[in-house]
C-alpha positions in Angstrom: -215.8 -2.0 83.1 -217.3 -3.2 86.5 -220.3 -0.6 87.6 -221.1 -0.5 91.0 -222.4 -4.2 92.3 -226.0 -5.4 91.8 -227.5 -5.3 95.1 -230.6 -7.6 95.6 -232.5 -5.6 98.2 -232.5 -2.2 95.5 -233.4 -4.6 92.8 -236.3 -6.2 94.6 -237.8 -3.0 95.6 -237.5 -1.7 91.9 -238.9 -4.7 90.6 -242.0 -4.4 93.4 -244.5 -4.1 90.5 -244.0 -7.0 88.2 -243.2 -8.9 91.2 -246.7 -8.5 92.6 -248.2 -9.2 89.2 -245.9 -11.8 88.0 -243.4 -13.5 90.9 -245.9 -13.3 93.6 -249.2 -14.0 92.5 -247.8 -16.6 90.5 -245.9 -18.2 93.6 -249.5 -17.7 95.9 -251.2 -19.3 92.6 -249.1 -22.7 92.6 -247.9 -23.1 95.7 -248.9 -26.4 97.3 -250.6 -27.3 94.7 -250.4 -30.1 91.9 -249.3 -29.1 88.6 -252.2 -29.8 85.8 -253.1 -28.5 82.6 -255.5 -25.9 84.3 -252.7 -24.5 86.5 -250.2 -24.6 83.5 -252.4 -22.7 81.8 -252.7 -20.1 83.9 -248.7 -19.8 84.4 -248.4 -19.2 81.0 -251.0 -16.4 81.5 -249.2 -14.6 83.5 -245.7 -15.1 82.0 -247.6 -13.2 78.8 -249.3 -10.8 81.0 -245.3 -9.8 82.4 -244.3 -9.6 78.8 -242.1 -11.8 78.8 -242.8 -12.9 75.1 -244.7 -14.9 73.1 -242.2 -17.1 72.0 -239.7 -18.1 74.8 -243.1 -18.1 77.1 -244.2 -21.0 74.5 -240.9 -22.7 75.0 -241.3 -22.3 78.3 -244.8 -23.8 79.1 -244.3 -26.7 76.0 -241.1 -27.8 78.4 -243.1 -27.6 81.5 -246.4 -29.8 79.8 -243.5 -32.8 79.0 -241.9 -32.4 82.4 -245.6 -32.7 84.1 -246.7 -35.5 81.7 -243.6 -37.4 82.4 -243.8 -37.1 86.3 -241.1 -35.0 86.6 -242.5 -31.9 88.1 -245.6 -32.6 90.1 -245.8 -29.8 92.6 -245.9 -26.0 92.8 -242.8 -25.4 94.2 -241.0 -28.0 92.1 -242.9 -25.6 89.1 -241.6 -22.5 90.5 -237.9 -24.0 90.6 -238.7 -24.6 87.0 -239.8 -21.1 85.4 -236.6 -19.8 87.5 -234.3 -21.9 85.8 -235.9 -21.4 82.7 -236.1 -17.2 82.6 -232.4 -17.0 83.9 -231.0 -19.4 81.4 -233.1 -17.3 78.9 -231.2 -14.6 80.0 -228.1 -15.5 79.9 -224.8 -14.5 81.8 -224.2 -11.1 83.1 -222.7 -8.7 80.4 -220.7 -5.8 81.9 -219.8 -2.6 80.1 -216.7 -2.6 77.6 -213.8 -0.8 78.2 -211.3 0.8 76.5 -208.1 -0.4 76.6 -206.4 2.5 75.3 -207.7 6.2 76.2 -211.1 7.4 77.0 -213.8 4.5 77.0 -216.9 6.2 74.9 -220.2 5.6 75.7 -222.8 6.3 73.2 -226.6 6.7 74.2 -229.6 6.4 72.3 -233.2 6.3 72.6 -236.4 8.4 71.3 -237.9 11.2 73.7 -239.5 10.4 77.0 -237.4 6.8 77.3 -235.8 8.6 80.5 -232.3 9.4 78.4 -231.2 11.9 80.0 -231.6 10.8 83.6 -230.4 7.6 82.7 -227.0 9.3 81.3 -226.6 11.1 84.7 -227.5 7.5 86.9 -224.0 5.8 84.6 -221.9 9.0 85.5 -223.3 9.2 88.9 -222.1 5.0 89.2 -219.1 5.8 87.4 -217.8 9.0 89.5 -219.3 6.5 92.8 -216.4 4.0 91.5 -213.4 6.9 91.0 -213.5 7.2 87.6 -213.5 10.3 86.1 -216.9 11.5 83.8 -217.0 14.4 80.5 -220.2 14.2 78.7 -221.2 15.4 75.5 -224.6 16.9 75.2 -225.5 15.8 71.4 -228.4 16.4 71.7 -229.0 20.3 70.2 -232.4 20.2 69.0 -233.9 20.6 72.2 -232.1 23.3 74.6 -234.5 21.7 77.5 -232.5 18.6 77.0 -229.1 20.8 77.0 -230.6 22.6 80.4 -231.2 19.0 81.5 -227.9 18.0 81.2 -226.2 21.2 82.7 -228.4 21.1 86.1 -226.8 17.4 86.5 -223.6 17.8 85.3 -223.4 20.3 88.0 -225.5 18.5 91.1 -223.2 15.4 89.6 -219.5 17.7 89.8 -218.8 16.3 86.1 -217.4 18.3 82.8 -219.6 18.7 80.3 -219.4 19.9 76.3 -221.7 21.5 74.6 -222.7 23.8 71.6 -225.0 26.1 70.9 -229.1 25.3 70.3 -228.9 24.2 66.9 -225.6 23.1 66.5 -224.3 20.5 64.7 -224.7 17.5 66.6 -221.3 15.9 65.6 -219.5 18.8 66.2 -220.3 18.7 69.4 -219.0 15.2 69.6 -215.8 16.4 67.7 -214.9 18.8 70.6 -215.9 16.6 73.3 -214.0 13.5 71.9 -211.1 15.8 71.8 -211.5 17.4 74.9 -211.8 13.9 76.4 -208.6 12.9 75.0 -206.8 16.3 75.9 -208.3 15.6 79.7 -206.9 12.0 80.0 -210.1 11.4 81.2 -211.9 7.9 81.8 -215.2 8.0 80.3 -216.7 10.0 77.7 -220.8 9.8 78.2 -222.6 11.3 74.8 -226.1 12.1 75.0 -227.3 12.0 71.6 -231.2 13.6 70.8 -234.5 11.8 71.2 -234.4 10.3 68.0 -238.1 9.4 67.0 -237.1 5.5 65.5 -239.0 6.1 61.9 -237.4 9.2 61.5 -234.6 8.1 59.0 -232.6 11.9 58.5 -232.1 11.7 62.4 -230.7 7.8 62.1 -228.4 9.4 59.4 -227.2 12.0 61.7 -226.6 9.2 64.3 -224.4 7.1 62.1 -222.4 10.6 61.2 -222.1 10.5 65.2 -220.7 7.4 65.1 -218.4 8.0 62.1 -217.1 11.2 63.9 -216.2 8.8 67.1 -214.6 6.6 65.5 -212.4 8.8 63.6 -210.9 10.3 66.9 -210.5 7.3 68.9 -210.0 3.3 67.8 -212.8 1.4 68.9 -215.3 4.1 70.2 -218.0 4.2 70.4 -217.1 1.2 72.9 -220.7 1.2 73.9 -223.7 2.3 72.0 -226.3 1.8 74.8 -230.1 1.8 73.8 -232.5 3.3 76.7 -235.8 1.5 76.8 -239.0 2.3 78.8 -239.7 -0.6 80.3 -243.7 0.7 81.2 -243.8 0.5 77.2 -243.5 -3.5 77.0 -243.6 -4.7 73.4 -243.1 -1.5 72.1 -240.0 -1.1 73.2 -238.9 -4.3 70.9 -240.1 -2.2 67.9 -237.4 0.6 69.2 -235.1 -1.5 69.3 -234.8 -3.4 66.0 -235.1 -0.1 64.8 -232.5 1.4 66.3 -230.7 -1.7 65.7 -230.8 -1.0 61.9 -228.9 2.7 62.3 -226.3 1.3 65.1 -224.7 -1.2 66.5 -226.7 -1.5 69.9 -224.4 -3.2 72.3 -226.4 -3.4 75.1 -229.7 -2.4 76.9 -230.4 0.6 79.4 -233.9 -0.7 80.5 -234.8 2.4 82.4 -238.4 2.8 84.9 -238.7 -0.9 85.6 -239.5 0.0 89.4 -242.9 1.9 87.3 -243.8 -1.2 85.5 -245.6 -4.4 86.1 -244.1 -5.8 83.2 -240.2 -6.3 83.8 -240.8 -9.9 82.3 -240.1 -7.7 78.9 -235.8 -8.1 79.7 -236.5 -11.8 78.9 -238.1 -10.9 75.3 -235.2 -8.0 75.0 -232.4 -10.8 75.5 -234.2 -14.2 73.6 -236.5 -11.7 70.7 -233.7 -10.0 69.7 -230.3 -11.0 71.1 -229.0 -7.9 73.0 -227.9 -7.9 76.6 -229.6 -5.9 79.3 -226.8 -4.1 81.0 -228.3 -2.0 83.0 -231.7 -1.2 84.7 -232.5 1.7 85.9 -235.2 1.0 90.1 -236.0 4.3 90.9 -235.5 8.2 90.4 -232.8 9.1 92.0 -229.3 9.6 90.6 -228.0 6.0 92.5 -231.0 4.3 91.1 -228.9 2.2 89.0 -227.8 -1.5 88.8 -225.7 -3.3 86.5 -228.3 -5.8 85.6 -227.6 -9.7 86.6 -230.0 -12.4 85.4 -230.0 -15.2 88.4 -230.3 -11.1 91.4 -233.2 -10.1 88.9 -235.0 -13.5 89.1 -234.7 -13.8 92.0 -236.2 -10.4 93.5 -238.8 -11.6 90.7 -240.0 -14.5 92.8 -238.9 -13.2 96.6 -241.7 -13.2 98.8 -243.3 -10.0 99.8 
C-alpha cells in the first residue's frame, strides 16, 4: 500500500532541527577542510549527539579512520559524501505499508501515552482518504474517554466511520464490532487505535495480544500492520519502547512521530540498525497532512541540504 509520495521540501522543513544540529553544522564543520583524527573526532561527536547510536556511529567512524589512513578520503566534502552513504545504506530500502490482498487491510497501532498516537492515527487516515481509499477506525482505546473524544473530533474534521464502545468497555470487543463492521462495509482500511499502553505494564500487553488474537480470528492475516508510534524528542528511550513492545507484538514497522520537534532524528538510524524494524512513516509537523512515508536516501538528504 503506496501512501502519499515522500516530498523532499516537507521532509526538510520537518527535519529543520536535527539538520541544524547534525547535517549542517556538521557540513560548516568539515567543509574545505582536511580530514584528520581531530576532525573525525568531532564527526563522531555529533553523529552521537543526533542519536544515531553508539554502535552503527562506531562502524561508522572505524570505516572512515581506514578510508583517511589509506588516502582515500582526504577532504570534507569527500567526508560528507561518506557519512551519506553510510546512514542510508544503514537504513536500508524504503518499506511501504502491507496490504491486504483479500478484504479490509488492518492496521494496528501501538504506543504508550503522550507518543502522539492518536494524531498519528488521524495523519494515516487523513493520507489514506487523500489517495481514495476508504477509512473505519476502531477506537480501542476505552480507558481513557479523552482519547475516545480525541478520536470522534477527527473522525469527524477527517469525514471517516468510526467504532466505538462505551468508557470502560472491553477493548477487544470493540475490535470485534469494528473488524465486522469493516468487513460488512467492504471498506479498505481498518485503523485501530489501541490505549497508551505504559511498556512495563504486562496486564495491558496481555490485553494487546487478546487484540491481536481477536483480529486475527475475523480476518486472515490481520493485523497486516501493527505499527509502533515513537517520539522521536525521546531519543534512546524510545529503543527501550520498542523492544518492549516488540516482546507483546509483532511490530512491523515504525510511526516515528514529532521529528520536525527534535534535534535528534539521527535516532531512525539506531531504530532500523539497533533493532531491525523499518521506519515507515514519520510524522514533520501538526497538521493532519504532516505525514510522509519515510524514504532513507529523501531523509538523508534533507539531513545534509543546506540551509
Amino acid at each position: 500500500m503506496g501512501l502519499l509520495r515522500a516530498t523532499a521540501g516537507a521532509i526538510r522543513r520537518g527535519l529543520s532541527r536535527t539538520r541544524s544540529a547534525m547535517g549542517g553544522s556538521l557540513v560548516a564543520l568539515v567543509r574545505g577542510r582536511r580530514i584528520d583524527d581531530g576532525t573525525i573526532d568531532e564527526i563522531e561527536t555529533h553523529l552521537i549527539q543526533s542519536d544515531v547510536g553508539e554502535r552503527i556511529t562506531g562502524e561508522i567512524i572505524q570505516q572512515l579512520r581506514e578510508d583517511a589512513s589509506a588516502g582515500r578520503i582526504e577532504r570534507g566534502e569527500e567526508a560528507l559524501s561518506f557519512l551519506q552513504k553510510q546512514l542510508v545504506d544503514a537504513l536500508g530500502e524504503a518499506t511501504p505499508l502491507r496490504e491486504s490482498q483479500d478484504g479490509p487491510t488492518v492496521i494496528l497501532v501501538v504506543g504508550v501515552n503522550g507518543v502522539g498516537k492518536t494524531t498519528s492515527v488521524a495523519k494515516i487516515a487523513y493520507a489514506l482518504r487523500e489517495e481514495g481509499r476508504s477509512v473505519l477506525l476502531a477506537a480501542a482505546d476505552t480507558y481513557r474517554a479523552a482519547a475516545v473524544s480525541q478520536l470522534k473530533i477527527w473522525s469527524d474534521r477527517l469525514g471517516v466511520d468510526i467504532i466505538c464502545g462505551d468508557s470502560g468497555a472491553d477493548p477487544a470487543a470493540v475490535v470485534w464490532d469494528a473488524a465486522e463492521a469493516a468487513i460488512a462495509r467492504n471498506v479498505d482500511v481498518l485503523l485501530v487505535d489501541t490505549a497508551g499502553r505504559l511498556h512495563n505494564d504486562q496486564s495491558l500487553m496481555r490485553q494487546l495480544e487478546k487484540i491481536r488474537g481477536v483480529l486475527a480470528k475475523q480476518m486472515e492475516g490481520a493485523p497486516h500492520e501493527a505499527l509502533l508510534v515513537l517520539d522521536a524528542t525521546q531519543g534512546q528511550n524510545a529503543l527501550v519502547q520498542a523492544r518492549m513492545f516488540s516482546n507483546a507484538v509483532d511490530v512491523s514497522g515504525i510511526f516515528l512521530a514529532k521529528l520536525d520537534g527534535t534535534a535528534r532524528g539521527g535516532i531512525a538510524v539506531a531504530i532500523a540498525t539497533d533493532l531491525g524494524l523499518p521506519v515507515k512513516l514519520i510524522g514533520v509537523g501538526e497538521r493532519p497532512e504532516d505525514v510522509e512515508p519515510f524514504d532513507p536516501p529523501t531523509f538523508v538528504e534533507a539531513l545534509f541540504a543546506d540551509d
